[in-house]
PyMOL commands that place a pseudoatom at each C-alpha (Angstrom):
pseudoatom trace, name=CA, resn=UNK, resi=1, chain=A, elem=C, hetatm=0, pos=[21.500, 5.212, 10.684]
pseudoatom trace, name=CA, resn=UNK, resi=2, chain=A, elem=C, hetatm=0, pos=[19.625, 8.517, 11.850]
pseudoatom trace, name=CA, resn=UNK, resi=3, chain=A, elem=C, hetatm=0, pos=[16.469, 7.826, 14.535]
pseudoatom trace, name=CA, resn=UNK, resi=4, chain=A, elem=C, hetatm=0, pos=[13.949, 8.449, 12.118]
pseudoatom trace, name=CA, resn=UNK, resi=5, chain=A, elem=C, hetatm=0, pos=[15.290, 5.571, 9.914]
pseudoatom trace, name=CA, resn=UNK, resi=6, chain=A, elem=C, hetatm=0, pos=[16.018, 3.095, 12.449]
pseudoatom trace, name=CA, resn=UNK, resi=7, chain=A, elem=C, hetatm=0, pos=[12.314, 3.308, 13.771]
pseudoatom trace, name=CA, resn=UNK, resi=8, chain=A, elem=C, hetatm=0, pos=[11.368, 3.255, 10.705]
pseudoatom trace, name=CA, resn=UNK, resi=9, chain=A, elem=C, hetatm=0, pos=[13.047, -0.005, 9.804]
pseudoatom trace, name=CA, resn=UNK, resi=10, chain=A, elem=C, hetatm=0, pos=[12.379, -1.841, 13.134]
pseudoatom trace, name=CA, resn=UNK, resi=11, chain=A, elem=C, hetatm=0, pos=[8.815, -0.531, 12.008]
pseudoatom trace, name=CA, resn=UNK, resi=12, chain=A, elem=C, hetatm=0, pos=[8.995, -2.436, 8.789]
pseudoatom trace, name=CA, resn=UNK, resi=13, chain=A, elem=C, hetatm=0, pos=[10.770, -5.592, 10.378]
pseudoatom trace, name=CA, resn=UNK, resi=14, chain=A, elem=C, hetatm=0, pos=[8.070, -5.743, 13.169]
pseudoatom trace, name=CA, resn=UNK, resi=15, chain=A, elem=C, hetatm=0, pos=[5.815, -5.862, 10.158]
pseudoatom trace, name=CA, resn=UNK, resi=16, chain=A, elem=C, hetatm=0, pos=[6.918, -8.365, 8.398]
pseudoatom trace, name=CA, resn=UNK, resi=17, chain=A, elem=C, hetatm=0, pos=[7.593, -10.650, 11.231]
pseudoatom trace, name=CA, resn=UNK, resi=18, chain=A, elem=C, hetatm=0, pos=[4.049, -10.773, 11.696]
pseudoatom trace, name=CA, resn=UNK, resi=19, chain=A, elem=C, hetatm=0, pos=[3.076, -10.901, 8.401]
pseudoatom trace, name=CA, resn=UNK, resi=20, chain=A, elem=C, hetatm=0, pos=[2.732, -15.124, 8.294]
pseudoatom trace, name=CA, resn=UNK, resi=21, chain=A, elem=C, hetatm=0, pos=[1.048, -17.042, 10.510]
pseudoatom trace, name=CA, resn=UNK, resi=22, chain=A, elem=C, hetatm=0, pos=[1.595, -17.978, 13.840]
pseudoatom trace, name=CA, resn=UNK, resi=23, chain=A, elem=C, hetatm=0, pos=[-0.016, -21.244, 14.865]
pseudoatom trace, name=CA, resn=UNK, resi=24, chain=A, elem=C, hetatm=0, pos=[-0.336, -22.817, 18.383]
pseudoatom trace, name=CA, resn=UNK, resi=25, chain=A, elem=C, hetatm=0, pos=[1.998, -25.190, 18.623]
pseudoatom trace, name=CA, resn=UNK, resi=26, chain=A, elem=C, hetatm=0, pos=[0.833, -26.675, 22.240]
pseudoatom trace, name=CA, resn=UNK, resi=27, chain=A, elem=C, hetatm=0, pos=[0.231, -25.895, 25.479]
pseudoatom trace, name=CA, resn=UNK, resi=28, chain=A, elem=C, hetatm=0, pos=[2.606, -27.474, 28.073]
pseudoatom trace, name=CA, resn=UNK, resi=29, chain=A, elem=C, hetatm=0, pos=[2.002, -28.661, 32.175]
pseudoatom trace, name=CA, resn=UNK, resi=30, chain=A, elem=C, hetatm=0, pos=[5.635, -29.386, 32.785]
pseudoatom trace, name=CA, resn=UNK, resi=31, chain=A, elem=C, hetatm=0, pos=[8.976, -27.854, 31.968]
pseudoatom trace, name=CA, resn=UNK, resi=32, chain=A, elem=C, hetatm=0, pos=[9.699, -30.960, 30.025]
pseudoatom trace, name=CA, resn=UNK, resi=33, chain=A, elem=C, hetatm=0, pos=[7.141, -30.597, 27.735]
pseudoatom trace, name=CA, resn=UNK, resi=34, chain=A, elem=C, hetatm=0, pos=[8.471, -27.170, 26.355]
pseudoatom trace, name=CA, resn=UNK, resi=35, chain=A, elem=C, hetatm=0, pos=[9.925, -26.859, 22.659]
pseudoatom trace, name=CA, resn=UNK, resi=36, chain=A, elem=C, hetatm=0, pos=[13.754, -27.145, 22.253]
pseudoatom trace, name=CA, resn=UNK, resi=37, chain=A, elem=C, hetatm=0, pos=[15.618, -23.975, 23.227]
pseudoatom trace, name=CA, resn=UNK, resi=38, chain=A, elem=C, hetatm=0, pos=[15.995, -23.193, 19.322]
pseudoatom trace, name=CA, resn=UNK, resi=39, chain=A, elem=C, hetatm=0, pos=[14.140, -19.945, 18.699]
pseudoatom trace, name=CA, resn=UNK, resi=40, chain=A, elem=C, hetatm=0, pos=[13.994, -16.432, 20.750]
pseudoatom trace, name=CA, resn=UNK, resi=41, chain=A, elem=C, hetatm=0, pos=[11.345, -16.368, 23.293]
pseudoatom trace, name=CA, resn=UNK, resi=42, chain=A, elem=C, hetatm=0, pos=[9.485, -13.658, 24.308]
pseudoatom trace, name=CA, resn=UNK, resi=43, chain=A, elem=C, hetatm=0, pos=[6.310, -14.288, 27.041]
pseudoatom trace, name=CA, resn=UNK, resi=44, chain=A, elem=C, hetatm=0, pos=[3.329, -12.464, 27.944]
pseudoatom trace, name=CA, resn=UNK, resi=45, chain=A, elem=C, hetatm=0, pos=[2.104, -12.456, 31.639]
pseudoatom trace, name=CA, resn=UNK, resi=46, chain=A, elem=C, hetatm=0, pos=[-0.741, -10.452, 33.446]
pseudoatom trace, name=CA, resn=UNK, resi=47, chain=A, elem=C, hetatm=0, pos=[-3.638, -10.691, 35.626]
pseudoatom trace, name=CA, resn=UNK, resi=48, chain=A, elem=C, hetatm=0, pos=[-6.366, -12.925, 34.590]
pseudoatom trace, name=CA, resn=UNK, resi=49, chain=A, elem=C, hetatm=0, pos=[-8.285, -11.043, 32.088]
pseudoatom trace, name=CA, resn=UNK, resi=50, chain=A, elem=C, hetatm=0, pos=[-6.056, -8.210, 31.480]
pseudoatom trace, name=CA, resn=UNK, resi=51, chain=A, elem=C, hetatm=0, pos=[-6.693, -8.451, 27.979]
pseudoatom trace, name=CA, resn=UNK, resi=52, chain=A, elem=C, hetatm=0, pos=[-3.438, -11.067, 27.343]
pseudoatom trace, name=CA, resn=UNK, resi=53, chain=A, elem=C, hetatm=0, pos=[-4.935, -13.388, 24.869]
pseudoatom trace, name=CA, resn=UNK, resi=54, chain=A, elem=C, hetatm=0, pos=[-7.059, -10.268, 22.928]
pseudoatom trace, name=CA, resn=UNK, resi=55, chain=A, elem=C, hetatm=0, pos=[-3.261, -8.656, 22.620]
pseudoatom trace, name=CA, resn=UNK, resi=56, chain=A, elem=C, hetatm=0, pos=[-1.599, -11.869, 20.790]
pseudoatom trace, name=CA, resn=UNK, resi=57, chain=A, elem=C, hetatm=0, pos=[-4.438, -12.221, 18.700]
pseudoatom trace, name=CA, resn=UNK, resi=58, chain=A, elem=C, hetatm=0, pos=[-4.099, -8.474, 17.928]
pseudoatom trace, name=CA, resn=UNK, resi=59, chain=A, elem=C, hetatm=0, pos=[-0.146, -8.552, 17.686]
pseudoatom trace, name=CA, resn=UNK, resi=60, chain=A, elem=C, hetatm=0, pos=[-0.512, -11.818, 15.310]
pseudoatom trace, name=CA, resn=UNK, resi=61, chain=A, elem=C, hetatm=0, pos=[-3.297, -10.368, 13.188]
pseudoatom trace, name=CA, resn=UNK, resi=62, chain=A, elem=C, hetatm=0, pos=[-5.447, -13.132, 13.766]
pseudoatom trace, name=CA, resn=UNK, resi=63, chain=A, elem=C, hetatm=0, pos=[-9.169, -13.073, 15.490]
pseudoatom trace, name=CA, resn=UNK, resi=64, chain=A, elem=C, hetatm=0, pos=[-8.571, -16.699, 17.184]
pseudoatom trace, name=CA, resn=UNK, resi=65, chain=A, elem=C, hetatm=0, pos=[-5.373, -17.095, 17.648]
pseudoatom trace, name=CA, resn=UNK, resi=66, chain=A, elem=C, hetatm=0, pos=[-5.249, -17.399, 21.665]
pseudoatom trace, name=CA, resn=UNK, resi=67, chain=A, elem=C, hetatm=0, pos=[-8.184, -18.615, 23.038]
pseudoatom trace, name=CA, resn=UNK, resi=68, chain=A, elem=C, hetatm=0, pos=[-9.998, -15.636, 24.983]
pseudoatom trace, name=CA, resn=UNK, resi=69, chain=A, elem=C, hetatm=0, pos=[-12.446, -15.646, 27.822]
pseudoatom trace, name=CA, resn=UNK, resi=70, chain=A, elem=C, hetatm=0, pos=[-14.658, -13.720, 30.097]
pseudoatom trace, name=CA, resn=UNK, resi=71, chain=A, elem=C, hetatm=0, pos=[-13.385, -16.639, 32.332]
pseudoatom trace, name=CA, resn=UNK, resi=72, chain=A, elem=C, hetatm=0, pos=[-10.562, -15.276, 34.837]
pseudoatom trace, name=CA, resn=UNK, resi=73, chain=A, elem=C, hetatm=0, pos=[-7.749, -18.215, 34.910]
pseudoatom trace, name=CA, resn=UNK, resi=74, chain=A, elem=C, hetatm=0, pos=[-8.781, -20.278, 31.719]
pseudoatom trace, name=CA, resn=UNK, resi=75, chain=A, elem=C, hetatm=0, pos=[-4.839, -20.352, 30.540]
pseudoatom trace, name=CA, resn=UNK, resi=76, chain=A, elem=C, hetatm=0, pos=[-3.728, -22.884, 32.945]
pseudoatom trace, name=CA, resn=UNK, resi=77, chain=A, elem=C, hetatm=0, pos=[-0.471, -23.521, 30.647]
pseudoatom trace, name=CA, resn=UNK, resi=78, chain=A, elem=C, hetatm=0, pos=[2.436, -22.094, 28.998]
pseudoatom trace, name=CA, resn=UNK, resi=79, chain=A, elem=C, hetatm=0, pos=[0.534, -21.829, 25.597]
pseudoatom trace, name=CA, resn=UNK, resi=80, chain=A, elem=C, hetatm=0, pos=[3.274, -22.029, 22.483]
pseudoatom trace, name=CA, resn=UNK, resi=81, chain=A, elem=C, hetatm=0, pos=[2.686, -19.691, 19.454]
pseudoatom trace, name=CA, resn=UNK, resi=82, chain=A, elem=C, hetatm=0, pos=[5.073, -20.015, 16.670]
pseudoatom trace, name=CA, resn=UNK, resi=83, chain=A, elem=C, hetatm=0, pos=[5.399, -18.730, 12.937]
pseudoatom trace, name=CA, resn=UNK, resi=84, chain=A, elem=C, hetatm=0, pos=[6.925, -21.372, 9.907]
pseudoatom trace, name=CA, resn=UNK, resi=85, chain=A, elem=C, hetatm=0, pos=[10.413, -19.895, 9.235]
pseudoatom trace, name=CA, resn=UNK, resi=86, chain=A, elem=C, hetatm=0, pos=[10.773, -16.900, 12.215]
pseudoatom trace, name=CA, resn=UNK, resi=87, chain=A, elem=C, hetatm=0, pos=[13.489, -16.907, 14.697]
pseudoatom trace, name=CA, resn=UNK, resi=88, chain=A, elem=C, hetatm=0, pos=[10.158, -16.256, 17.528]
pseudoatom trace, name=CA, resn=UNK, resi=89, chain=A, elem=C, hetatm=0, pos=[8.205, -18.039, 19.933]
pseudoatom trace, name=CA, resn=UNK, resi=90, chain=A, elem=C, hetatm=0, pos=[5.369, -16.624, 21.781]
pseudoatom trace, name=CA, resn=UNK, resi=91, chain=A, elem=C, hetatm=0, pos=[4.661, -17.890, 25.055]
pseudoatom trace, name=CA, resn=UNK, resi=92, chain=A, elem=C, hetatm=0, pos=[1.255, -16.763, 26.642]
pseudoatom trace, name=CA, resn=UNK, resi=93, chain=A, elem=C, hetatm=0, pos=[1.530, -18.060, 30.542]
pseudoatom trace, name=CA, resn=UNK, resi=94, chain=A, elem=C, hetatm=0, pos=[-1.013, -18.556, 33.024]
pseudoatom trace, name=CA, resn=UNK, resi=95, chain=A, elem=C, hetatm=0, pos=[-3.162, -15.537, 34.567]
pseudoatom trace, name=CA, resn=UNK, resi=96, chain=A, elem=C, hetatm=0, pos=[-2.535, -14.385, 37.887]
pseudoatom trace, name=CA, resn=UNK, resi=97, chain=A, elem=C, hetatm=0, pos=[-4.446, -12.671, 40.682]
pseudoatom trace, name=CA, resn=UNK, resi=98, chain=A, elem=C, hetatm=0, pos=[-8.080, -13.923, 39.906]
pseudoatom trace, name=CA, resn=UNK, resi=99, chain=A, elem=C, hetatm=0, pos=[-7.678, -18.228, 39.256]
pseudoatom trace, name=CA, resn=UNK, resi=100, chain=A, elem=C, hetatm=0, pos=[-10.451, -19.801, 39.608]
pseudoatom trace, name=CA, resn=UNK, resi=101, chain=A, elem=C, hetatm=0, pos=[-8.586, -23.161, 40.431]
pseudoatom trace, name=CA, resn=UNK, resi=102, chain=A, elem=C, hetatm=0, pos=[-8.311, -25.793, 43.442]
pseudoatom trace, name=CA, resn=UNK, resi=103, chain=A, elem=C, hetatm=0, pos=[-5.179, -24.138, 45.716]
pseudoatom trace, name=CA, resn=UNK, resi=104, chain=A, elem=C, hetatm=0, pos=[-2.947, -27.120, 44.543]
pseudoatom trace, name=CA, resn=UNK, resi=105, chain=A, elem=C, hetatm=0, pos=[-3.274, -26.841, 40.851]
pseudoatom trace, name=CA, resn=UNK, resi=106, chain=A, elem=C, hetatm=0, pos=[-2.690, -22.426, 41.357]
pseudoatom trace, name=CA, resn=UNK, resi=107, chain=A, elem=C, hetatm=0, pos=[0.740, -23.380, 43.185]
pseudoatom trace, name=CA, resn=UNK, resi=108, chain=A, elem=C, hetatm=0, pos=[1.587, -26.025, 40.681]
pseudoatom trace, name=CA, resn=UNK, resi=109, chain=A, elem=C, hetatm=0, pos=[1.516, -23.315, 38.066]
pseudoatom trace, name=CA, resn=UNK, resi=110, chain=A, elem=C, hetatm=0, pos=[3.398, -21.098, 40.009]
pseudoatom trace, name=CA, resn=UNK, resi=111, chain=A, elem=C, hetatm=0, pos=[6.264, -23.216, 40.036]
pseudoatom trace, name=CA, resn=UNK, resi=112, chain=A, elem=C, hetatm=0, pos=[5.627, -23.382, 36.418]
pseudoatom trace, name=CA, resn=UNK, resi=113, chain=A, elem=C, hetatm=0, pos=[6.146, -20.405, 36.270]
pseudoatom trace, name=CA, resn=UNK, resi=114, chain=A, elem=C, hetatm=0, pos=[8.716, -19.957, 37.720]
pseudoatom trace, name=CA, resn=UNK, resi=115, chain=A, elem=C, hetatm=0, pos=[10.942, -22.481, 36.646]
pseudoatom trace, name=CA, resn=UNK, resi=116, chain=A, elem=C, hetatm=0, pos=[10.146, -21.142, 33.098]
pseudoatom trace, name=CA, resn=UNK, resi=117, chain=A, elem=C, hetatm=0, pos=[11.198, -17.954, 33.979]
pseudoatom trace, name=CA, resn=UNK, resi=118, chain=A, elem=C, hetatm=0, pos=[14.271, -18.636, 35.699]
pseudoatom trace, name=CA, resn=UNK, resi=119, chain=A, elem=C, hetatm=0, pos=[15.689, -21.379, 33.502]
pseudoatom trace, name=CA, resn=UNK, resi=120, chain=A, elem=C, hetatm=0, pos=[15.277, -20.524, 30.071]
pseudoatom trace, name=CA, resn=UNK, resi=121, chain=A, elem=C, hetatm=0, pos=[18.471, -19.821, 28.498]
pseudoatom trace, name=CA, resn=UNK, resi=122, chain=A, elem=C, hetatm=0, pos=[16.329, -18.121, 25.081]
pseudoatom trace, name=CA, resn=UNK, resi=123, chain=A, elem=C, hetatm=0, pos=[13.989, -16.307, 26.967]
pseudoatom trace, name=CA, resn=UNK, resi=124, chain=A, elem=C, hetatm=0, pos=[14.440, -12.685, 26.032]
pseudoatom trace, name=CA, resn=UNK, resi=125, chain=A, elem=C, hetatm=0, pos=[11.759, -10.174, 26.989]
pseudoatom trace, name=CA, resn=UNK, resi=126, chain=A, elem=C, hetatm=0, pos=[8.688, -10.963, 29.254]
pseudoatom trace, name=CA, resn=UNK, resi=127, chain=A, elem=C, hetatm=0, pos=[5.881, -8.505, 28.503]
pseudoatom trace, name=CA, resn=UNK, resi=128, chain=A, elem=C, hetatm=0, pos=[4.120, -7.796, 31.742]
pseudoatom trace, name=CA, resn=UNK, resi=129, chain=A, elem=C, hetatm=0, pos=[0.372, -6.902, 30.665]
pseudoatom trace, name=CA, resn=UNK, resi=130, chain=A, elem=C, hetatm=0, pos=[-1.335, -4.008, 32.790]
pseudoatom trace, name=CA, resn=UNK, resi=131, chain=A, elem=C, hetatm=0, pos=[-4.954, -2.979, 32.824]
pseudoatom trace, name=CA, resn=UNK, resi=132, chain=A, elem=C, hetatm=0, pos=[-5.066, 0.766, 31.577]
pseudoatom trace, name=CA, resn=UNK, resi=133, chain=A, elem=C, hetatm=0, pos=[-7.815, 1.767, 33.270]
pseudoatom trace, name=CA, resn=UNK, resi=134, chain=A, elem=C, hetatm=0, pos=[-6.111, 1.462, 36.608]
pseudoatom trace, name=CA, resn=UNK, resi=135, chain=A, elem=C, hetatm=0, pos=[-2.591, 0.979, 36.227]
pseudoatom trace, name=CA, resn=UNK, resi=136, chain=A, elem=C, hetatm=0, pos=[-0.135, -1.763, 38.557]
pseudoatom trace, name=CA, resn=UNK, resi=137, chain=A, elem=C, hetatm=0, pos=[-1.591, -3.495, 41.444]
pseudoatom trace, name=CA, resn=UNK, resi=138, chain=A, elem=C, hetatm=0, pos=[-0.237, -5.319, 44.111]
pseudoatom trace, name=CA, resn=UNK, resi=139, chain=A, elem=C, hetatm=0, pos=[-0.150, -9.073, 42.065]
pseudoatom trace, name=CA, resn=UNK, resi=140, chain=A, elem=C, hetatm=0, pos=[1.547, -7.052, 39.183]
pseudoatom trace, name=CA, resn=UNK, resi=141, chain=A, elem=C, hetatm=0, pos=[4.305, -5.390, 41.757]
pseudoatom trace, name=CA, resn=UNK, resi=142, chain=A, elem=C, hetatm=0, pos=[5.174, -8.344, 42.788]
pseudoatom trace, name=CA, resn=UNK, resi=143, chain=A, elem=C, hetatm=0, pos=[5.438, -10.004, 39.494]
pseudoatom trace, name=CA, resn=UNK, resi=144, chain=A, elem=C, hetatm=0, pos=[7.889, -7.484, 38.746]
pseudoatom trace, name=CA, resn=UNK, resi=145, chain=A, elem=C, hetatm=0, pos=[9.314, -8.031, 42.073]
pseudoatom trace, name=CA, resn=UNK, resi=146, chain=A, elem=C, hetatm=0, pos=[10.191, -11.433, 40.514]
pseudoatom trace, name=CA, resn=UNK, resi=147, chain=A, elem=C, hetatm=0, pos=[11.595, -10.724, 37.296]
pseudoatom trace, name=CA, resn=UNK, resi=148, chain=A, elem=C, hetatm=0, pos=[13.945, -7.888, 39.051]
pseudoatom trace, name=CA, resn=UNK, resi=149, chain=A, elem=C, hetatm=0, pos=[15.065, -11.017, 41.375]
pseudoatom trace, name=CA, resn=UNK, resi=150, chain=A, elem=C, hetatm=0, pos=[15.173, -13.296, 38.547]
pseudoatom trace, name=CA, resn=UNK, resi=151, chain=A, elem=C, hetatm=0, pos=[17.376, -10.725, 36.266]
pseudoatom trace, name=CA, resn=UNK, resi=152, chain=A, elem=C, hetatm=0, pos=[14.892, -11.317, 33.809]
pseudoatom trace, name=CA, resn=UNK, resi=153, chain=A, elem=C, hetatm=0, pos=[14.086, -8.471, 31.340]
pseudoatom trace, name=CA, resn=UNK, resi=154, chain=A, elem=C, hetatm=0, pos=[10.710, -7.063, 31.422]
pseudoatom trace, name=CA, resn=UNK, resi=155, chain=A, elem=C, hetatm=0, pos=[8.719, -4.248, 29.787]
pseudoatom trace, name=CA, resn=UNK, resi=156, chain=A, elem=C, hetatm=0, pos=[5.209, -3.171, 30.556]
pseudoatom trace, name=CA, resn=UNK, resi=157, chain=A, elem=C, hetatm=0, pos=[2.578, -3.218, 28.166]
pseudoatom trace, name=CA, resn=UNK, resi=158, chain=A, elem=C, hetatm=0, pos=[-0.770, -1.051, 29.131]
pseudoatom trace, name=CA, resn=UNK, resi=159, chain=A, elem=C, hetatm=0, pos=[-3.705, -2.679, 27.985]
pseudoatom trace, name=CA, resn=UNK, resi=160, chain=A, elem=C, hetatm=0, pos=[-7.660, -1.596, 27.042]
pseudoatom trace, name=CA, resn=UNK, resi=161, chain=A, elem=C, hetatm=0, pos=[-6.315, 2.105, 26.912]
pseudoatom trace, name=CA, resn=UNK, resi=162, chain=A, elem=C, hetatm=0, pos=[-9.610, 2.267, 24.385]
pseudoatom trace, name=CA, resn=UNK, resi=163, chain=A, elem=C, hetatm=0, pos=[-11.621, 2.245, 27.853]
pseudoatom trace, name=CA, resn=UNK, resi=164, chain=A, elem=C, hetatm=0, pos=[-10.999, 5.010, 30.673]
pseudoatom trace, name=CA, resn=UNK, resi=165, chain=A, elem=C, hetatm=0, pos=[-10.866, 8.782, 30.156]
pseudoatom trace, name=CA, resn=UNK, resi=166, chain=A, elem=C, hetatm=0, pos=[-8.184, 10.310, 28.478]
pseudoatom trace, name=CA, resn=UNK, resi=167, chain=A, elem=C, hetatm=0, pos=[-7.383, 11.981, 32.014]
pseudoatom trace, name=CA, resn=UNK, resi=168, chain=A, elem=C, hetatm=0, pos=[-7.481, 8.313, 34.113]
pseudoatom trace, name=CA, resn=UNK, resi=169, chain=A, elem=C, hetatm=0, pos=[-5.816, 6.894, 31.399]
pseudoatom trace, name=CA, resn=UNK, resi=170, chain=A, elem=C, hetatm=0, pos=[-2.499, 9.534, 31.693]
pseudoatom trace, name=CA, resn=UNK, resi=171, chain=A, elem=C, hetatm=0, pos=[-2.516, 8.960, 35.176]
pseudoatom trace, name=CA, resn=UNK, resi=172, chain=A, elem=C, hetatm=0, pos=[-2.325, 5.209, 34.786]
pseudoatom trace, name=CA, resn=UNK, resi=173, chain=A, elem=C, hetatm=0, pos=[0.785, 5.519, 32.459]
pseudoatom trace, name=CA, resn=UNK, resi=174, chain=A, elem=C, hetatm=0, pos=[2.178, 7.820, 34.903]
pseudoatom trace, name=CA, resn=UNK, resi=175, chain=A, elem=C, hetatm=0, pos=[1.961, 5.643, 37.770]
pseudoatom trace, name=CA, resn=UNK, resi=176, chain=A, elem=C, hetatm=0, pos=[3.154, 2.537, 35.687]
pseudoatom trace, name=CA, resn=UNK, resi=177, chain=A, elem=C, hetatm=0, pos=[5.979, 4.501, 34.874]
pseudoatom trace, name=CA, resn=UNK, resi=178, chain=A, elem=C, hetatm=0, pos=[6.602, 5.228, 38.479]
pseudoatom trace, name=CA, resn=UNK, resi=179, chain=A, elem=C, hetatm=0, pos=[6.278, 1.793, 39.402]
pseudoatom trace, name=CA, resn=UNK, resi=180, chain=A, elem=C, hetatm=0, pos=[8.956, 0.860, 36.683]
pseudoatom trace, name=CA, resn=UNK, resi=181, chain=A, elem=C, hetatm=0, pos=[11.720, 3.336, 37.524]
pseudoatom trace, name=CA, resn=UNK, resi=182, chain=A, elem=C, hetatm=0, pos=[14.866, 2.437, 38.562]
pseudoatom trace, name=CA, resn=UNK, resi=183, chain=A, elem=C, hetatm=0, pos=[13.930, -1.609, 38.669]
pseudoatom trace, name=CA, resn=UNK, resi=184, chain=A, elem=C, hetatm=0, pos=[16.949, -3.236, 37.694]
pseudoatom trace, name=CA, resn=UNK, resi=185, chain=A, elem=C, hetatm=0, pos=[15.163, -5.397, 34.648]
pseudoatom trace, name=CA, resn=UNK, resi=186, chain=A, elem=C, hetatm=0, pos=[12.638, -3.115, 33.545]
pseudoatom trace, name=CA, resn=UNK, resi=187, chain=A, elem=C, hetatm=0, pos=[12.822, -1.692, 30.362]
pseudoatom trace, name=CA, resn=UNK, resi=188, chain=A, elem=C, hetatm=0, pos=[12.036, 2.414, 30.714]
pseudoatom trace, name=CA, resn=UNK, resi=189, chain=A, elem=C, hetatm=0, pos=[9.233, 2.427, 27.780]
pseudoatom trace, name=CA, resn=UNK, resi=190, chain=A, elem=C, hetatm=0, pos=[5.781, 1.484, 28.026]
pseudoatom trace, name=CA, resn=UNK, resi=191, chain=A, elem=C, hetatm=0, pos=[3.975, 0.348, 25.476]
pseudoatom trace, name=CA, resn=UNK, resi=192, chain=A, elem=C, hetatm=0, pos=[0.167, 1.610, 25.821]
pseudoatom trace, name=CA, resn=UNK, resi=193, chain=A, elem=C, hetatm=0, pos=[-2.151, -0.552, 23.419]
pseudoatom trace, name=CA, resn=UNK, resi=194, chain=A, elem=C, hetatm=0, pos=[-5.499, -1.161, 22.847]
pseudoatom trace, name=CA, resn=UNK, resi=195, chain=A, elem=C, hetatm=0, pos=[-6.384, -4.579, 20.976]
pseudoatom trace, name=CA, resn=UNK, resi=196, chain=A, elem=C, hetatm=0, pos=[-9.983, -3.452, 20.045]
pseudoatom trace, name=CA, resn=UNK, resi=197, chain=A, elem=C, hetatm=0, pos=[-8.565, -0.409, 17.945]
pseudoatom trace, name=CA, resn=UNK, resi=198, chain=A, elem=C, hetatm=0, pos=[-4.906, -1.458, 17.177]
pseudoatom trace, name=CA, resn=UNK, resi=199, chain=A, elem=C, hetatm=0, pos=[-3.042, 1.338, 19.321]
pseudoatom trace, name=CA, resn=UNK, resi=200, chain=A, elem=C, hetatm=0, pos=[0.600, 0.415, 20.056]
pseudoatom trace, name=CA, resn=UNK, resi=201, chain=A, elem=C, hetatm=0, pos=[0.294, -2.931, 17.995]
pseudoatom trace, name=CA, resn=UNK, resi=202, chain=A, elem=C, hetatm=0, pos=[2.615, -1.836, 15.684]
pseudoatom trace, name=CA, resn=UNK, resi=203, chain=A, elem=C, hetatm=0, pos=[5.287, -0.112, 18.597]
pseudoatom trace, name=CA, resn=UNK, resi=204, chain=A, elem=C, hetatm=0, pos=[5.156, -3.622, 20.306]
pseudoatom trace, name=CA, resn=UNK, resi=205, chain=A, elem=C, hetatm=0, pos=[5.664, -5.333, 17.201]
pseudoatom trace, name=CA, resn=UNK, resi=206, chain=A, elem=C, hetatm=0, pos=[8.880, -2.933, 16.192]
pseudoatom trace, name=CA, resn=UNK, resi=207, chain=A, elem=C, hetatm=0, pos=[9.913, -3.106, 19.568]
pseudoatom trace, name=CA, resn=UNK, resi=208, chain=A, elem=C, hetatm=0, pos=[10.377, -7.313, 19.444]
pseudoatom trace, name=CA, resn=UNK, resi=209, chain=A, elem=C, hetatm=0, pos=[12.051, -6.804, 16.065]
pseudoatom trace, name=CA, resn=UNK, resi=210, chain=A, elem=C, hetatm=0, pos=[14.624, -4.608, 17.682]
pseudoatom trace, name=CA, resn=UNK, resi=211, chain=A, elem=C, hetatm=0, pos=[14.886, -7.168, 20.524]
pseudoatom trace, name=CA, resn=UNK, resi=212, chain=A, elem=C, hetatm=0, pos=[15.625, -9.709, 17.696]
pseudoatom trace, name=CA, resn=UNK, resi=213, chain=A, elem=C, hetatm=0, pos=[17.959, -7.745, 15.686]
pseudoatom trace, name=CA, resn=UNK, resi=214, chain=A, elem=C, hetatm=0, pos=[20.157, -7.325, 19.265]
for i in range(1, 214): cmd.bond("trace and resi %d" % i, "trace and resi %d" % (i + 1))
show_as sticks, trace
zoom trace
């Protein structure tokens, strides 16, 4: 199949994947509460308020979808998303960086985290959400750090790109790319998007067809 046709019909298949509904399913405290390993999994993580829960709503086509907040730490689970009839699960997991949580109940989700990450047999992408306006930090280098450690595929997704300059805004891709290079279990690409005016919403949905189709 030539490039243009193959982007084309991950295009189309990205499209129609989100095309019905995706419904929360449940939100879950322990590793024993998560769904049978019978679907793909893909997960979102980021620093609290990076825009996370605005992006699924956007990706899903729904204004309600995941629960959003001016609130930094308000997911406090691994929130389930799925759609009747797709091979997909969303999971949207707990902010980090800005929790506004008692110390005990931040490192209880931390192992959450981490057990989900490392033990999950159908996880197959995590998207690791980035503010655009400034580009990786230290909590977001070290989440990274994790998933290179963990062999667990990642790609970076810039969010609110609707928000700095055009010029801050190239030099946060280029220093997200930088930050990406040559870790073992990032993906090269990054996906800028912008939930307020739909950039990249369709690229990230074409790109999780292609990671279906594979």
């Amino acid at each position: 199949m030539p490039p243009d046709a193959e982007i084309d019909a991950f295009a189309e298949a990205g499209r129609l994947l989100f095309a019905r509904p995706f419904v929360f399913v449940k939100g879950c405290v322990r590793i024993a509460d998560l769904p049978e390993m019978d679907k793909v999994e893909i997960a979102f993580a980021g620093r609290s308020n990076v825009g996370k829960s605005s992006l699924i709503n956007a990706l899903t086509g729904t204004s309600n979808l995941a629960r959003t907040s001016n609130t930094p730490g308000r997911t406090q689970e691994l929130n389930i998303f799925e759609s009747a009839g797709e091979p997909l699960r969303i999971v949207d997991m707990p902010g980090y960086g800005f929790a506004q949580a008692p110390k005990p109940k931040v490192e209880a989700w931390t192992r959450l985290i981490h057990q989900y990450l490392t033990g999950r047999a159908t996880l197959r992408r995590v998207y690791v959400l980035v503010d655009g306006r400034h580009g990786p930090r230290g909590n977001d280098l070290s989440v990274m750090n994790e998933l290179d450690k963990a062999a667990v595929s990642y790609q970076v997704v810039l969010t609110k790109a609707d928000k700095p300059s055009p010029t801050d805004l190239r030099k946060a891709i280029a220093a997200t790319t930088a930050a990406v290079a040559k870790r073992p279990a990032a993906h090269p690409t990054i996906i800028v998007t912008s939930s307020e005016r739909g950039d990249g919403i369709a690229e990230l949905r074409a790109e999780i067809a292609r990671l279906l189709a594979h």
